[in-house]
PDB file of N, CA, C and O in Angstrom:
ATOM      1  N   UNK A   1      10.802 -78.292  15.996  1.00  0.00           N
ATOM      2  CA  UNK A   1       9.440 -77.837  15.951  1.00  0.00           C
ATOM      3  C   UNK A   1       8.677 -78.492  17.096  1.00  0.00           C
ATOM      4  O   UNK A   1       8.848 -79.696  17.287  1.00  0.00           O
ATOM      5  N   UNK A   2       7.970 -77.897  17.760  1.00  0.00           N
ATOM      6  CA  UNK A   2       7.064 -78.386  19.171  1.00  0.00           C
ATOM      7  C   UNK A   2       5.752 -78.946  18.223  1.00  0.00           C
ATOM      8  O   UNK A   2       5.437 -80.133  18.130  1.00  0.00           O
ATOM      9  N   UNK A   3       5.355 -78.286  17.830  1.00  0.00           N
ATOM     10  CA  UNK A   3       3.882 -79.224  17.105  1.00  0.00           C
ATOM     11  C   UNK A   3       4.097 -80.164  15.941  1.00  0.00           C
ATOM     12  O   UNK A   3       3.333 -81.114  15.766  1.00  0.00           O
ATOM     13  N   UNK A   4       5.009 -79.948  15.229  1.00  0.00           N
ATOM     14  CA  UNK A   4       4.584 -80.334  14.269  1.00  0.00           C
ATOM     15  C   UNK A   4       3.825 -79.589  13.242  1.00  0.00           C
ATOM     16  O   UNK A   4       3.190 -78.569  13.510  1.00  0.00           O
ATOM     17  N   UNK A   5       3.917 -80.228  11.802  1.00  0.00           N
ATOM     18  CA  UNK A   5       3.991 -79.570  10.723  1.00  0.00           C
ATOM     19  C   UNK A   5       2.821 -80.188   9.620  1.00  0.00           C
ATOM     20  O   UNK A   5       2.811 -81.403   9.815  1.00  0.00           O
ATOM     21  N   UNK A   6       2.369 -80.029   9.127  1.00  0.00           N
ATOM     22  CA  UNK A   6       1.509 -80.903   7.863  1.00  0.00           C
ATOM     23  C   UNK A   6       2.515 -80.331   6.307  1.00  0.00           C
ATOM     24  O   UNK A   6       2.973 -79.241   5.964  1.00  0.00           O
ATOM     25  N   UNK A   7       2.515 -81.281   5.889  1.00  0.00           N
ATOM     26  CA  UNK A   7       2.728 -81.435   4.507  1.00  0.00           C
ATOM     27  C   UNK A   7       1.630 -80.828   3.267  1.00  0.00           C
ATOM     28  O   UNK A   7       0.926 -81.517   2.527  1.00  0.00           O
ATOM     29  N   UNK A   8       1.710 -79.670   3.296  1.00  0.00           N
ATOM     30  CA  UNK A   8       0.233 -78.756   2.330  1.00  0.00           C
ATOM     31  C   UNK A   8       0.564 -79.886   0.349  1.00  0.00           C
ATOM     32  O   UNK A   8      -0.256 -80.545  -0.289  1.00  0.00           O
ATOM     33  N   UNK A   9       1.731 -79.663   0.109  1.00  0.00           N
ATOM     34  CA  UNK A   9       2.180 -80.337  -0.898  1.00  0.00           C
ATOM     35  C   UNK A   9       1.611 -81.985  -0.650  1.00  0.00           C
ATOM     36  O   UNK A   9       1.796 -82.568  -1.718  1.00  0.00           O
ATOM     37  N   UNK A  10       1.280 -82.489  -0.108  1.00  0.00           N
ATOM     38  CA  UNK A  10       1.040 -83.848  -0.464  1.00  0.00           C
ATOM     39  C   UNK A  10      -0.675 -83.617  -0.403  1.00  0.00           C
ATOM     40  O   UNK A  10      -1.375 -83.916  -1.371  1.00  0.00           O
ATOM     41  N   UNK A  11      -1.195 -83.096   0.750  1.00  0.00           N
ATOM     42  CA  UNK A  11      -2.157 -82.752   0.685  1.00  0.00           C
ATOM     43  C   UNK A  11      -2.872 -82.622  -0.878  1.00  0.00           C
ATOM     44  O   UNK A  11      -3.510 -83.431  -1.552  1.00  0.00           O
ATOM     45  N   UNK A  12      -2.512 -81.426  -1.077  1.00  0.00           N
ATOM     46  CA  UNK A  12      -2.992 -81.193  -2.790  1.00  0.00           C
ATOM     47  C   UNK A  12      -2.969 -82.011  -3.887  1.00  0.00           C
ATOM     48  O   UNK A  12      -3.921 -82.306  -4.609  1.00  0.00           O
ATOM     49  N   UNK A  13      -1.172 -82.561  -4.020  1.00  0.00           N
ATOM     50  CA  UNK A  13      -0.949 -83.947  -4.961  1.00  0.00           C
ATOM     51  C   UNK A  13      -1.405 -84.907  -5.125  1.00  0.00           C
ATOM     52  O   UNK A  13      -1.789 -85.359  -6.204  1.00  0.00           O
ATOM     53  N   UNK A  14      -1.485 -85.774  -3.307  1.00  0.00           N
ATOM     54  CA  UNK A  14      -1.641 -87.097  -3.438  1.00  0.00           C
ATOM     55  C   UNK A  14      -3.406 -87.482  -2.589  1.00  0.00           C
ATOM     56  O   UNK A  14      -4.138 -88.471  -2.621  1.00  0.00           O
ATOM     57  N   UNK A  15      -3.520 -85.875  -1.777  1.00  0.00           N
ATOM     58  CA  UNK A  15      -4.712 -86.302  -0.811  1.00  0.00           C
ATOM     59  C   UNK A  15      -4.052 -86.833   0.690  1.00  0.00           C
ATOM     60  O   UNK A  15      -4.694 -87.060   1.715  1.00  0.00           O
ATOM     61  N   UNK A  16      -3.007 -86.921   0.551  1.00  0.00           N
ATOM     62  CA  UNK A  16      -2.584 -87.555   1.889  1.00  0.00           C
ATOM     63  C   UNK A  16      -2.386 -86.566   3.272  1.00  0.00           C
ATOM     64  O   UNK A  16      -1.729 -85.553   3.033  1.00  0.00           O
ATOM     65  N   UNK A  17      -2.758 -86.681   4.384  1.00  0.00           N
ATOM     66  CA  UNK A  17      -2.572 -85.778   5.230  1.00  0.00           C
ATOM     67  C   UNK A  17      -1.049 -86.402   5.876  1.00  0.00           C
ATOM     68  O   UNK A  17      -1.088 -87.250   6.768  1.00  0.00           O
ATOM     69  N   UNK A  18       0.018 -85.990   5.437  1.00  0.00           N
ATOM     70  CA  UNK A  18       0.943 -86.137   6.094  1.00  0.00           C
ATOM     71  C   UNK A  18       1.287 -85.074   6.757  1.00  0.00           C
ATOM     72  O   UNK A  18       1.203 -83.870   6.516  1.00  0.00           O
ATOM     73  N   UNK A  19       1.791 -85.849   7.851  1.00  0.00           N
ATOM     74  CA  UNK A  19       1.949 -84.946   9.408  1.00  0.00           C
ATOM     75  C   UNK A  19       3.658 -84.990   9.342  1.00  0.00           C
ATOM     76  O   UNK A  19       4.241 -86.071   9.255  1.00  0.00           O
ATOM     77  N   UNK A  20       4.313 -83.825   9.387  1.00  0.00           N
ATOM     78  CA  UNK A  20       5.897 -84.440  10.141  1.00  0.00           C
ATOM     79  C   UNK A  20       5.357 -84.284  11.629  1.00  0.00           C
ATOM     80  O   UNK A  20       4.558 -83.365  11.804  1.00  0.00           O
ATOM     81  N   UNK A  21       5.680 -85.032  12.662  1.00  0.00           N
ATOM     82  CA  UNK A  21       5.852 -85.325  13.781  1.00  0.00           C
ATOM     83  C   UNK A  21       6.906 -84.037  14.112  1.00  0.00           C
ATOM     84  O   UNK A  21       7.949 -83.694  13.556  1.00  0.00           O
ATOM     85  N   UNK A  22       5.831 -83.231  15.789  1.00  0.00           N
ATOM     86  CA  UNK A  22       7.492 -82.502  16.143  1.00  0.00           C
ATOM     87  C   UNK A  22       7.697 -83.306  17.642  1.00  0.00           C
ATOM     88  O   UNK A  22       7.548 -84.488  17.954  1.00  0.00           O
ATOM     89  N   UNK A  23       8.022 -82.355  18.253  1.00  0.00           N
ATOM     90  CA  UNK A  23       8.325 -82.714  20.116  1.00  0.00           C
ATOM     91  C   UNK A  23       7.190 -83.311  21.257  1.00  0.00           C
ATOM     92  O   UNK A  23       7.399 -83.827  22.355  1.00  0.00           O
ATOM     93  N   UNK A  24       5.901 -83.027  20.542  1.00  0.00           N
ATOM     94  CA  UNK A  24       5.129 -83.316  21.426  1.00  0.00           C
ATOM     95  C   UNK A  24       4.530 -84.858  21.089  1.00  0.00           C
ATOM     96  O   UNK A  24       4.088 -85.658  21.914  1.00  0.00           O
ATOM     97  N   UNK A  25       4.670 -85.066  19.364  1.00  0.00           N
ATOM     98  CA  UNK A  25       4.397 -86.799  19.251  1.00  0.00           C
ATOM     99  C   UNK A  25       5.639 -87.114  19.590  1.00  0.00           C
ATOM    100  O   UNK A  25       5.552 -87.935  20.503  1.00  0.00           O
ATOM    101  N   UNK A  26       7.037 -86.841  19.274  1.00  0.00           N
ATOM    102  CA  UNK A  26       8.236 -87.568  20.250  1.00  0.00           C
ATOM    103  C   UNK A  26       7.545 -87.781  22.024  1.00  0.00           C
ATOM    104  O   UNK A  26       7.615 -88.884  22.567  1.00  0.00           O
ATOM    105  N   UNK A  27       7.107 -86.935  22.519  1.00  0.00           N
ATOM    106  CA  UNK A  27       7.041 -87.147  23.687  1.00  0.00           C
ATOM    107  C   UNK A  27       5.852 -88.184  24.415  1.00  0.00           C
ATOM    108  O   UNK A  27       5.694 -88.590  25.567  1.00  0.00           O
ATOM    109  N   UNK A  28       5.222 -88.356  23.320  1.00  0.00           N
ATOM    110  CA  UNK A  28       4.186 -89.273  23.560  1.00  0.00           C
ATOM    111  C   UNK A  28       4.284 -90.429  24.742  1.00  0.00           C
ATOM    112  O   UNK A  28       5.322 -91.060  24.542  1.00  0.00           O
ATOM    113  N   UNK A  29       3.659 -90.878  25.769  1.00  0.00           N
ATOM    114  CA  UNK A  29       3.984 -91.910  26.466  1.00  0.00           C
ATOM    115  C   UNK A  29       5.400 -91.499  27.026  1.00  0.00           C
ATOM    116  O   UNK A  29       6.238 -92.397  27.108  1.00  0.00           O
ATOM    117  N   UNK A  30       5.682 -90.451  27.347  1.00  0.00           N
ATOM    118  CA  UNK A  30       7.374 -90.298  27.944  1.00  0.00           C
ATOM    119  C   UNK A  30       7.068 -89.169  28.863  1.00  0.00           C
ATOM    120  O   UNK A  30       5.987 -89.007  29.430  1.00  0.00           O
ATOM    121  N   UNK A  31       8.323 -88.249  28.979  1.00  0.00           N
ATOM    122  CA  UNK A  31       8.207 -87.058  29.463  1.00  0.00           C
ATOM    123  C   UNK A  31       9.090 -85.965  28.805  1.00  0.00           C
ATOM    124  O   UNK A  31      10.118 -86.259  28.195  1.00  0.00           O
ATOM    125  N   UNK A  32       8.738 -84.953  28.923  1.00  0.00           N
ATOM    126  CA  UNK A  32       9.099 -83.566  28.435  1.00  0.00           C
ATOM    127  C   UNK A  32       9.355 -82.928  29.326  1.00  0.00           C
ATOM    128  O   UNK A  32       8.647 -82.663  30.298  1.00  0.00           O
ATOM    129  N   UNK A  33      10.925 -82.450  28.978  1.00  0.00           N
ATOM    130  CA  UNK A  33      12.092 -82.253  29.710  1.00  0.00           C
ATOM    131  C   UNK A  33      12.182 -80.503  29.322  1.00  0.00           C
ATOM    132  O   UNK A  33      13.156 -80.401  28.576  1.00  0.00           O
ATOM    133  N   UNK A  34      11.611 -79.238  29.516  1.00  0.00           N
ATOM    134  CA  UNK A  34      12.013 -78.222  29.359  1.00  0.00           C
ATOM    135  C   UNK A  34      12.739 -77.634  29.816  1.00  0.00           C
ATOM    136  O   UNK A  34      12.238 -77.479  30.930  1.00  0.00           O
ATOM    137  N   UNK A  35      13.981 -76.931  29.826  1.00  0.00           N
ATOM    138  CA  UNK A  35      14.320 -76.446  30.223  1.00  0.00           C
ATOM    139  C   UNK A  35      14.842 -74.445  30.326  1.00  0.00           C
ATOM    140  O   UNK A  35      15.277 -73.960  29.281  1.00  0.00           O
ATOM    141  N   UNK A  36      14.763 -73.745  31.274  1.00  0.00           N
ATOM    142  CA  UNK A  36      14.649 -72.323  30.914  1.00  0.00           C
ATOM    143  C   UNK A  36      13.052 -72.001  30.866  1.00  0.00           C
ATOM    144  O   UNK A  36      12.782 -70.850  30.525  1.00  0.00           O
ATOM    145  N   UNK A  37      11.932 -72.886  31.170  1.00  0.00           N
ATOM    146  CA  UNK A  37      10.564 -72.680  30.285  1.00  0.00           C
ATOM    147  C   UNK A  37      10.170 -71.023  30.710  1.00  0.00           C
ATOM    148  O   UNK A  37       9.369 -70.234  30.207  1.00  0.00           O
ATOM    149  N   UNK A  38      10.895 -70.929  31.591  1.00  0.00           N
ATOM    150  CA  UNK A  38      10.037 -68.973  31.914  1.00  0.00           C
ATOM    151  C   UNK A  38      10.792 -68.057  30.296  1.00  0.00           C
ATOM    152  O   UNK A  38      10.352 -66.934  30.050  1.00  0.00           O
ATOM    153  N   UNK A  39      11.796 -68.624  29.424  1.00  0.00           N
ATOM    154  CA  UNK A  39      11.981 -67.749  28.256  1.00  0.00           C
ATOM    155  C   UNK A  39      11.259 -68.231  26.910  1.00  0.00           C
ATOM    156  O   UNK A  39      11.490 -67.832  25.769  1.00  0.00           O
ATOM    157  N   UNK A  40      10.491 -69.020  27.253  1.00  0.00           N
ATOM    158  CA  UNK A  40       9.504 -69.591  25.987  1.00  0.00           C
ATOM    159  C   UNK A  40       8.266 -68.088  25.536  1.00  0.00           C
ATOM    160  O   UNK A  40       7.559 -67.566  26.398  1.00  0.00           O
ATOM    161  N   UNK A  41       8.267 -67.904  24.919  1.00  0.00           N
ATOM    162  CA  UNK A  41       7.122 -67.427  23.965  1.00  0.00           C
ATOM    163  C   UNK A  41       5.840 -67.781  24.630  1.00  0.00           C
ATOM    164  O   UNK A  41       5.748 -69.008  24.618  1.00  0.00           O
ATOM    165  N   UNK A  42       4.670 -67.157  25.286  1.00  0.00           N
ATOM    166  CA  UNK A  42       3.406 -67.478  25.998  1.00  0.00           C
ATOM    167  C   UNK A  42       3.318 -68.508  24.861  1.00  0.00           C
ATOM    168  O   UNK A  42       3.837 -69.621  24.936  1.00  0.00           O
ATOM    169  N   UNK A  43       2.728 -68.124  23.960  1.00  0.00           N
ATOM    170  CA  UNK A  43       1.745 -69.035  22.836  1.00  0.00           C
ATOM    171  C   UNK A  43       2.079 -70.634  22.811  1.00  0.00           C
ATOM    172  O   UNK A  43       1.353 -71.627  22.846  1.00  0.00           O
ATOM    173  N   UNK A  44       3.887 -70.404  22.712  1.00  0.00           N
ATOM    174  CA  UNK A  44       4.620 -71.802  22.669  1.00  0.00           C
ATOM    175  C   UNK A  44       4.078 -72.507  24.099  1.00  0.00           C
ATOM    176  O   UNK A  44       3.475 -73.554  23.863  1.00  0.00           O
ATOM    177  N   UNK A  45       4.155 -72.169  25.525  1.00  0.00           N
ATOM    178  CA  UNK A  45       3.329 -72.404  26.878  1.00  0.00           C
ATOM    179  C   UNK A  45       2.111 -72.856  26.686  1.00  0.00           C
ATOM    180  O   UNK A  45       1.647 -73.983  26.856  1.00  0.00           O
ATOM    181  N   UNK A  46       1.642 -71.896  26.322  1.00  0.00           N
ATOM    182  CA  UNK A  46       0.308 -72.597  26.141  1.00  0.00           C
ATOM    183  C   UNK A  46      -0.282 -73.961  25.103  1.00  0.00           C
ATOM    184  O   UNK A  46      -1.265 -74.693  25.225  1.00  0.00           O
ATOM    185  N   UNK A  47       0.501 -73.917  24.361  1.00  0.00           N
ATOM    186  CA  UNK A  47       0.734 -74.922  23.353  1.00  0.00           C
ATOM    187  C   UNK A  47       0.829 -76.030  23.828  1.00  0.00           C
ATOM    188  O   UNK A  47       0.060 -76.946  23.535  1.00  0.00           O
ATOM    189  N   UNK A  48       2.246 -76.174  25.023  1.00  0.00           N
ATOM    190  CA  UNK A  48       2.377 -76.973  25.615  1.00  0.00           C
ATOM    191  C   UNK A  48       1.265 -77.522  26.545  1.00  0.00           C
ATOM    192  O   UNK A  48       0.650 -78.580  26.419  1.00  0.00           O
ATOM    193  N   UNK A  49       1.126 -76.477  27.607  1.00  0.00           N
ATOM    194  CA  UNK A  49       0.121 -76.781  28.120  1.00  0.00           C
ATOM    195  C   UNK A  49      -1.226 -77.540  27.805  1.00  0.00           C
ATOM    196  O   UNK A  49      -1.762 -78.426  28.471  1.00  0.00           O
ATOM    197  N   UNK A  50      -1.605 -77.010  26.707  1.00  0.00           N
ATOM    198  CA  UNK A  50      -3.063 -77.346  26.344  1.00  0.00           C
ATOM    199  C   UNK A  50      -3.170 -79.104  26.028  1.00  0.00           C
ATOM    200  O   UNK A  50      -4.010 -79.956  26.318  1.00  0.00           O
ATOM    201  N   UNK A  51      -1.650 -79.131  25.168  1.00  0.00           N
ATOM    202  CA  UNK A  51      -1.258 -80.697  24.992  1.00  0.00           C
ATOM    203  C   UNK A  51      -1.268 -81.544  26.606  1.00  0.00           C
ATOM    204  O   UNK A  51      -2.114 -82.380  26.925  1.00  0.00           O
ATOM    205  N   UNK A  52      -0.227 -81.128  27.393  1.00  0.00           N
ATOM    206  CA  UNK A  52      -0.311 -81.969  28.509  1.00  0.00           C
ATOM    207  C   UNK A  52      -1.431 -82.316  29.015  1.00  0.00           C
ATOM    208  O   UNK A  52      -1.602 -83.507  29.275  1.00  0.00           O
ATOM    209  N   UNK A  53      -2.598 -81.236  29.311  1.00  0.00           N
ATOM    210  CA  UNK A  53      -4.267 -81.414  29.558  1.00  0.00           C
ATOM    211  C   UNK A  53      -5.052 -82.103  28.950  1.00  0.00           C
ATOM    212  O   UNK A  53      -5.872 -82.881  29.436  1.00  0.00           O
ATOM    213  N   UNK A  54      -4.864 -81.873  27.859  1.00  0.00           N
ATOM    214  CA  UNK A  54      -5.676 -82.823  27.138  1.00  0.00           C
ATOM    215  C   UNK A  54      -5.380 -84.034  26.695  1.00  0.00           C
ATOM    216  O   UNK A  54      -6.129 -84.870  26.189  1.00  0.00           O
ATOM    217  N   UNK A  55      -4.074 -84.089  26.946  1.00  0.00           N
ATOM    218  CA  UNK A  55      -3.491 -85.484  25.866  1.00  0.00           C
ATOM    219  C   UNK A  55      -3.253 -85.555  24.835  1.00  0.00           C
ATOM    220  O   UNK A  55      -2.453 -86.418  24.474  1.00  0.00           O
ATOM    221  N   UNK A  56      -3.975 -84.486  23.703  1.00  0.00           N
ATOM    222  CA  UNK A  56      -4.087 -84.481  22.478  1.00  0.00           C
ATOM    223  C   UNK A  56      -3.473 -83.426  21.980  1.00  0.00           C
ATOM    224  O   UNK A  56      -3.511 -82.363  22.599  1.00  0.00           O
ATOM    225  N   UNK A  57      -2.719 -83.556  20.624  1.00  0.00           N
ATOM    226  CA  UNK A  57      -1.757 -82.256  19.873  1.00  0.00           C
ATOM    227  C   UNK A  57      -2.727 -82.099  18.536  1.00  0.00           C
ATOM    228  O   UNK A  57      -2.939 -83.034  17.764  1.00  0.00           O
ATOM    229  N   UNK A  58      -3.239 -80.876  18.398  1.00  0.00           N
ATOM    230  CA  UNK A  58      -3.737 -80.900  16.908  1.00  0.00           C
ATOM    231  C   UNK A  58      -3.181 -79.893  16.333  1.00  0.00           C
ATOM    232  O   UNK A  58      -2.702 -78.848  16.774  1.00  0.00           O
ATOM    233  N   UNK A  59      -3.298 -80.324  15.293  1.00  0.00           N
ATOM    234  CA  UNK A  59      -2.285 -79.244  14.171  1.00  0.00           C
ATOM    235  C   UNK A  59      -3.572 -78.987  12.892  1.00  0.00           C
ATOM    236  O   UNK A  59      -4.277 -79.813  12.313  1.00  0.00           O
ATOM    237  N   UNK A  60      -3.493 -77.369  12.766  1.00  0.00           N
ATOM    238  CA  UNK A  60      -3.997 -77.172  11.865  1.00  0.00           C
ATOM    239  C   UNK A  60      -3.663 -75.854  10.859  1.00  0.00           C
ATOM    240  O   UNK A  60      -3.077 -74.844  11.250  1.00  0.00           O
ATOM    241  N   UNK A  61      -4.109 -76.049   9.618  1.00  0.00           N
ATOM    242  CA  UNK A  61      -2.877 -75.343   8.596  1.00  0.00           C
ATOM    243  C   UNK A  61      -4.015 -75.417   7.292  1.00  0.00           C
ATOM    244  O   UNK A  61      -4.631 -76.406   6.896  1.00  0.00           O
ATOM    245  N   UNK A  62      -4.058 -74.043   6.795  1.00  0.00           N
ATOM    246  CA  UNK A  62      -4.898 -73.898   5.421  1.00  0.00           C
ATOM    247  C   UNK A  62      -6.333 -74.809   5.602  1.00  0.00           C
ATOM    248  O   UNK A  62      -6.696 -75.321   4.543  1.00  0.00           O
ATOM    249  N   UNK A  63      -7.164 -75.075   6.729  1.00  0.00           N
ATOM    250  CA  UNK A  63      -8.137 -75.261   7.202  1.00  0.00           C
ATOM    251  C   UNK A  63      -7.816 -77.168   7.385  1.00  0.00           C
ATOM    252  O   UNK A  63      -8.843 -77.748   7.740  1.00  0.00           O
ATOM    253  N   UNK A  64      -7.324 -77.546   7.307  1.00  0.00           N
ATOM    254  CA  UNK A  64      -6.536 -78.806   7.225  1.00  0.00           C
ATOM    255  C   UNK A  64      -6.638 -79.070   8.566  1.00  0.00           C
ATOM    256  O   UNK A  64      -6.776 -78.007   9.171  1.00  0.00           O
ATOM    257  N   UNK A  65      -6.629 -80.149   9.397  1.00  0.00           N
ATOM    258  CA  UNK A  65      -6.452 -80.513  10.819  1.00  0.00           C
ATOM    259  C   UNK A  65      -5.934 -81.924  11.189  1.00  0.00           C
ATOM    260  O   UNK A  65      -6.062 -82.785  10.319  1.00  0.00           O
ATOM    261  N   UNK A  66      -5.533 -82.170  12.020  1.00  0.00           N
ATOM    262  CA  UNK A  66      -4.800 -83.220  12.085  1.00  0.00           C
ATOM    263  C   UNK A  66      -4.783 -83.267  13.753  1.00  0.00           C
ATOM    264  O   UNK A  66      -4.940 -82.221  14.382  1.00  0.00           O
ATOM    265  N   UNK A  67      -4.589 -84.503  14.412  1.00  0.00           N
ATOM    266  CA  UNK A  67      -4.906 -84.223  15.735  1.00  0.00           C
ATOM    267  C   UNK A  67      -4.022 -85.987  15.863  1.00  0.00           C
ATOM    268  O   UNK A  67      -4.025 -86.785  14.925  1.00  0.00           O
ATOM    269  N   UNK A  68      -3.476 -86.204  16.963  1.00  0.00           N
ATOM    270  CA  UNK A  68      -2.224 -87.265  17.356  1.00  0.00           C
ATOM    271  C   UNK A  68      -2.666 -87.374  18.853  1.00  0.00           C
ATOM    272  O   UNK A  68      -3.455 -86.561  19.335  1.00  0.00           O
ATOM    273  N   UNK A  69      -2.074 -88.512  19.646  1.00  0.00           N
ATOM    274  CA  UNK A  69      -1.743 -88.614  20.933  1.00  0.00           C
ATOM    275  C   UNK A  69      -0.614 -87.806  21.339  1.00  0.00           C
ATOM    276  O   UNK A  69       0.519 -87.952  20.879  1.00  0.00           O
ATOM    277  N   UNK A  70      -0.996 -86.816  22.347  1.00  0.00           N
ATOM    278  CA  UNK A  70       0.322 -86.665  22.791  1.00  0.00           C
ATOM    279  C   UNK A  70      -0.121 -86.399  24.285  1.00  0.00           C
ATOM    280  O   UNK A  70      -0.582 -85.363  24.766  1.00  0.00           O
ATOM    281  N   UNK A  71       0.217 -87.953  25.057  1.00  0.00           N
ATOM    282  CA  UNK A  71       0.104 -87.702  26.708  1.00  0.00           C
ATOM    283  C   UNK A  71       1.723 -87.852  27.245  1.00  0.00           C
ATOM    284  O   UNK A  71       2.360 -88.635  26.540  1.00  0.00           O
ATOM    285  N   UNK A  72       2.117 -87.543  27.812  1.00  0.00           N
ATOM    286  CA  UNK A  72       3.647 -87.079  28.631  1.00  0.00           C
ATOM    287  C   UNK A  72       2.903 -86.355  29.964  1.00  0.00           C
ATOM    288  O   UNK A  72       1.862 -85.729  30.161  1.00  0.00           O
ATOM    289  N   UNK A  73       4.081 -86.823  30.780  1.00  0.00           N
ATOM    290  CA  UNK A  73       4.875 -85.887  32.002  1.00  0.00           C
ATOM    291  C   UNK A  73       5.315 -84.292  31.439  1.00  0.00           C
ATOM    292  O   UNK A  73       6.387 -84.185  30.842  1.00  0.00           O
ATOM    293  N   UNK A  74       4.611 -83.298  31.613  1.00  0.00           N
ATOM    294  CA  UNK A  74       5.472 -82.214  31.719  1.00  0.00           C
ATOM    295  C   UNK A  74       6.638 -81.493  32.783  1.00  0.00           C
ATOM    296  O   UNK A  74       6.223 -80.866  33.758  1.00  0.00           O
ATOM    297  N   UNK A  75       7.777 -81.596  32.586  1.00  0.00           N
ATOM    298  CA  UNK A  75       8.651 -80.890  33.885  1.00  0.00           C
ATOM    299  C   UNK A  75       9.576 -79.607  32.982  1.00  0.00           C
ATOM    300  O   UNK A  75      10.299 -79.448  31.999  1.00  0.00           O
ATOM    301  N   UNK A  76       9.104 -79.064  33.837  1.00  0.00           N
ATOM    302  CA  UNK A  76       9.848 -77.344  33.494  1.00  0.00           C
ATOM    303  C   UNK A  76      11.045 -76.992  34.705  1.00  0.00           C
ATOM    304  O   UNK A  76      10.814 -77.011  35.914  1.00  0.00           O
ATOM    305  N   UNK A  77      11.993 -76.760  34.251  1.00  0.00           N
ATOM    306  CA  UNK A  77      12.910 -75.539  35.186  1.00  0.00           C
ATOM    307  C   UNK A  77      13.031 -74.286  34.592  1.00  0.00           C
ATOM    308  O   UNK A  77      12.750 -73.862  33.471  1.00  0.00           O
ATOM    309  N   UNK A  78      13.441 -73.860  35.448  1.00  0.00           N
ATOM    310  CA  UNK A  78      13.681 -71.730  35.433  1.00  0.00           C
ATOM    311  C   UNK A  78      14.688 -71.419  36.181  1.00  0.00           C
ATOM    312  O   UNK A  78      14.848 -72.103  37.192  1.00  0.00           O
ATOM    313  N   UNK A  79      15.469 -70.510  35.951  1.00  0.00           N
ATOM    314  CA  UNK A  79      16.409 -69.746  36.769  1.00  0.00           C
ATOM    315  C   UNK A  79      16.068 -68.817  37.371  1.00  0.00           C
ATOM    316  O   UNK A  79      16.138 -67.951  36.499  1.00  0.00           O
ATOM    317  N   UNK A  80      15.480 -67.953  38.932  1.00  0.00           N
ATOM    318  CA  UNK A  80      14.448 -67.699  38.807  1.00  0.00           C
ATOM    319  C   UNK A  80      15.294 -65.896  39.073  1.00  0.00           C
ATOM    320  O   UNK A  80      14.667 -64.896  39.421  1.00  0.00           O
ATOM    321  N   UNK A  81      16.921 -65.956  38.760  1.00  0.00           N
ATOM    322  CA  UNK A  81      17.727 -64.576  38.877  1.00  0.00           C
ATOM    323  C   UNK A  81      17.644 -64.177  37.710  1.00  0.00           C
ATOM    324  O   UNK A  81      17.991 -63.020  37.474  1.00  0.00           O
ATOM    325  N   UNK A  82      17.099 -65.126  36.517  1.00  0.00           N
ATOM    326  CA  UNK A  82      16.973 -64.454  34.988  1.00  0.00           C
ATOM    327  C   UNK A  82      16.657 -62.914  35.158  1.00  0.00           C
ATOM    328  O   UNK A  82      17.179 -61.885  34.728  1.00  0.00           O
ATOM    329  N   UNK A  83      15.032 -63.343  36.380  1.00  0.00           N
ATOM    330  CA  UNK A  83      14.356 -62.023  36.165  1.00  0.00           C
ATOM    331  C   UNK A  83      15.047 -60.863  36.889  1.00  0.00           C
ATOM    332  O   UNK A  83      14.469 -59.776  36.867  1.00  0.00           O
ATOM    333  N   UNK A  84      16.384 -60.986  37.620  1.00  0.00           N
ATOM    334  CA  UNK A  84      16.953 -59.974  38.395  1.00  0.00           C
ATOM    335  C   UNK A  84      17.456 -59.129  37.257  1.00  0.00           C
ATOM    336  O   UNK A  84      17.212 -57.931  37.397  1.00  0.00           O
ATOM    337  N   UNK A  85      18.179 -59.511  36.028  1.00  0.00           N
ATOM    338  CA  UNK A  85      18.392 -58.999  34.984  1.00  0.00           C
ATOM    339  C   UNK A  85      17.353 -58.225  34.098  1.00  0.00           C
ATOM    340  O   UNK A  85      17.682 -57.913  32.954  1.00  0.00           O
ATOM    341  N   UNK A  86      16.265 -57.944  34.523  1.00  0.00           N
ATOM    342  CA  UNK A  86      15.252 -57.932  32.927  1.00  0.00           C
ATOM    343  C   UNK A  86      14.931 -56.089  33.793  1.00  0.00           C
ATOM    344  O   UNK A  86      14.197 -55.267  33.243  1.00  0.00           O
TER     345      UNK A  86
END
């Protein structure tokens, strides 16, 4: 998972906003290694993107929000004969 996830079940039970952590709090303070990024999904891109710019990953779910550090290096490769095929 690139963002990350909230826990709706603890939410309700306990009150707790638990977050599972995806790729972009792994990447925190590091770098992010994509590779292929021209076959990603726009939305997933931009996702990324918006994180690298800002620094910040927020996740939000059933009006719930949650927001983490996530500053990294972004580096992308592409094959760029993919598109000779399409």
């Amino acid at each position: 998972m690139v963002t990350g996830s909230l826990s709706i079940d603890k939410v309700l039970t306990e009150g707790i906003r638990a977050l599972h952590p995806g790729l972009l709090a792994k990447a925190n303070r590091g770098i992010l290694y994509v590779d292929e990024i021209n076959l990603l999904q726009d939305h997933i891109v931009d996702t990324l993107l918006d994180a690298a710019a800002s620094g910040i990953n927020i996740i939000e779910r059933e009006g719930i929000s949650v927001s983490h550090p996530s500053r990294f290096v972004l580096v992308g490769s592409m094959n760029p004969e993919v598109f000779l095929f399409i």
